[in-house]
C-alpha positions in Angstrom: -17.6 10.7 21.5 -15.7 12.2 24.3 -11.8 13.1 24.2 -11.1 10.6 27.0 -12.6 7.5 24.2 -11.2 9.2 21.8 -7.6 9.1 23.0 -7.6 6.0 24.3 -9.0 5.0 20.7 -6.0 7.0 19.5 -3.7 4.9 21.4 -4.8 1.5 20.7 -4.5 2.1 16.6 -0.8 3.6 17.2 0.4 0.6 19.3 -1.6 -1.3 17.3 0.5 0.7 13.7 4.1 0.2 16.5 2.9 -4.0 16.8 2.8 -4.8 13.1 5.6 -2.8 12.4 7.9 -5.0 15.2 6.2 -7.9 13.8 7.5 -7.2 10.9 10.6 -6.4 11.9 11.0 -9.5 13.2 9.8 -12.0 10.1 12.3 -9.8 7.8 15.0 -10.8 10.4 14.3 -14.3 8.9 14.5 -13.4 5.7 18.0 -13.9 3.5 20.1 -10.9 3.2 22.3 -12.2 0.4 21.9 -9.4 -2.4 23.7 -11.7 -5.6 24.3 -9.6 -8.3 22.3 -7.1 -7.4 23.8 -6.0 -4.1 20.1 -5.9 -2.5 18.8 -8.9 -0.8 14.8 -10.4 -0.5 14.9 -8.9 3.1 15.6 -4.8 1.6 11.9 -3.9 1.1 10.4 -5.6 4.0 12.9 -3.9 6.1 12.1 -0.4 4.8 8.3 -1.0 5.4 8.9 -2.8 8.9 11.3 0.7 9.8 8.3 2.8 8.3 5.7 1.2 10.5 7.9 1.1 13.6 8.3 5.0 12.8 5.2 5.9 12.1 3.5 3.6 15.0 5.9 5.3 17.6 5.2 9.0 16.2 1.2 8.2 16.5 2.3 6.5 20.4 4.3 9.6 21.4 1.4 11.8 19.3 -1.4 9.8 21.5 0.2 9.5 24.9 0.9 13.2 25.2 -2.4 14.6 24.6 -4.2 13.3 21.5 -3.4 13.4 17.5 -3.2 17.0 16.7 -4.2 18.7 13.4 -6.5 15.9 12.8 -10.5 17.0 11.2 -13.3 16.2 13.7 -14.9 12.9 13.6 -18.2 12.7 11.6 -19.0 9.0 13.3 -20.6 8.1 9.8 -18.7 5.6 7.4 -18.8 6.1 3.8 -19.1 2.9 1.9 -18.6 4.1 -1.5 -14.5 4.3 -1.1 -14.5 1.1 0.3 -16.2 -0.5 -2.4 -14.1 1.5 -5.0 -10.4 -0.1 -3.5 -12.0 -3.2 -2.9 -13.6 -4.0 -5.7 -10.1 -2.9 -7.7 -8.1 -5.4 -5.1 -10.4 -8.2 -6.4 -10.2 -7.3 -9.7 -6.8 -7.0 -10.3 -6.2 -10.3 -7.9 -8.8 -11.7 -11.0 -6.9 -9.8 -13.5 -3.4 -10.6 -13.1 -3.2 -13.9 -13.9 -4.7 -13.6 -17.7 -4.7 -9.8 -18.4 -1.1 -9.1 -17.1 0.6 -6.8 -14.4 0.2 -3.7 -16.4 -3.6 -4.1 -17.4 -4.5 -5.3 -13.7 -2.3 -2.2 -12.1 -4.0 0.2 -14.6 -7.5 -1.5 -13.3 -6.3 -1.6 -9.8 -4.9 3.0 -10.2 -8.2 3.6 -11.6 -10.6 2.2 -8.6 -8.3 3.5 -5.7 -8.3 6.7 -7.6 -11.8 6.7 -7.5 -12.1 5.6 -4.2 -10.3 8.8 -2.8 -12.8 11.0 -4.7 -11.2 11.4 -8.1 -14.3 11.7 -11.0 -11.0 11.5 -14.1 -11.7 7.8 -15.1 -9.9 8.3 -18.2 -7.0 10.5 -17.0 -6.7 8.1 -13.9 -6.8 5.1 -16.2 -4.3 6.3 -18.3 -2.0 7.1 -15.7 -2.9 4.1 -13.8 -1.1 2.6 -17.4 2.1 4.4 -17.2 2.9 3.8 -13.7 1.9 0.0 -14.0 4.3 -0.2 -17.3 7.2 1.6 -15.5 6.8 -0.7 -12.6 6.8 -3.4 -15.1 9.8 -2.6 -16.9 12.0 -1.9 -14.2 11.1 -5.5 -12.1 11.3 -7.1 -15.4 13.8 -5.9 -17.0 16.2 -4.4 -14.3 15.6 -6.7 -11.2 14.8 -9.7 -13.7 11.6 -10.3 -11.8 9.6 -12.6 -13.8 6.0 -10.9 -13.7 2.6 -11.9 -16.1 2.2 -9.9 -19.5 -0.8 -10.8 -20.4 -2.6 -9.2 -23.1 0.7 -7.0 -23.5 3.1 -9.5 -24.3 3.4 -8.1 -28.0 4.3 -4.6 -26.4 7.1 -6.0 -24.4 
């Protein structure tokens, strides 16, 4: 592929990243910003990701418009569909998990594939810390932002 593709490539995926991030932007807008008891309203996250994507999109337009990503490898031009059927077959199985297994066994499903997906061979290191990352998430929605989330087969744990 030539650099001229390749740019313009470039610049269609970071306006593109700069688009969703506005779009965003703008449904948060809409969102409550009343924060209760907790000081932080339904509208704090998707704020922080809309801001990221508006960053990140504009640094990739600037990156793209002034000569091309830098510091990026060459393009192979072949797609590897074994990390793509690693994280999607954990994003279906925890959507299949989460409803009867619980959070913390779906997350620790979910850590393992992705992990895999990105090349890591340590199923049982992965899956174990897929477990302790899904239980600290669970503890502190649960029990410090008293978000009600499924326990499932770990409802004697907690």
């Amino acid at each position: 592929m030539n650099r001229s593709a390749s740019r313009s490539k470039e610049l269609a995926l970071s306006l593109g990243i700069l688009a969703l991030g506005v779009a965003a932007a703008a449904v948060t807008a809409t969102l409550p910003g009343e924060g209760g008891y907790a000081g932080i309203g339904p509208n704090f996250i998707p704020a922080l990701v809309s801001a990221g994507l508006v960053l990140v999109g504009g640094w990739l337009t600037y990156e793209a418009a002034s000569g091309g990503w830098r510091g990026r490898p060459p393009h192979e031009g072949v797609f590897h569909a074994s990390p793509f059927v690693w994280i999607s077959a954990g994003l279906v199985t925890h959507m299949a998990l989460i409803g009867w297994a619980g959070f913390i066994v779906a997350g620790t499903v979910l850590f393992a594939c992705v992990a895999r997906g990105f090349g890591s061979h340590r199923l049982p290191w992965n899956a174990a810390l897929g477990l302790v990352l899904s239980t600290a998430m669970f503890v502190f929605f649960v029990k410090l932002l008293n978000v009600s989330l499924p326990a499932g087969w770990m409802r004697f744990l907690l």
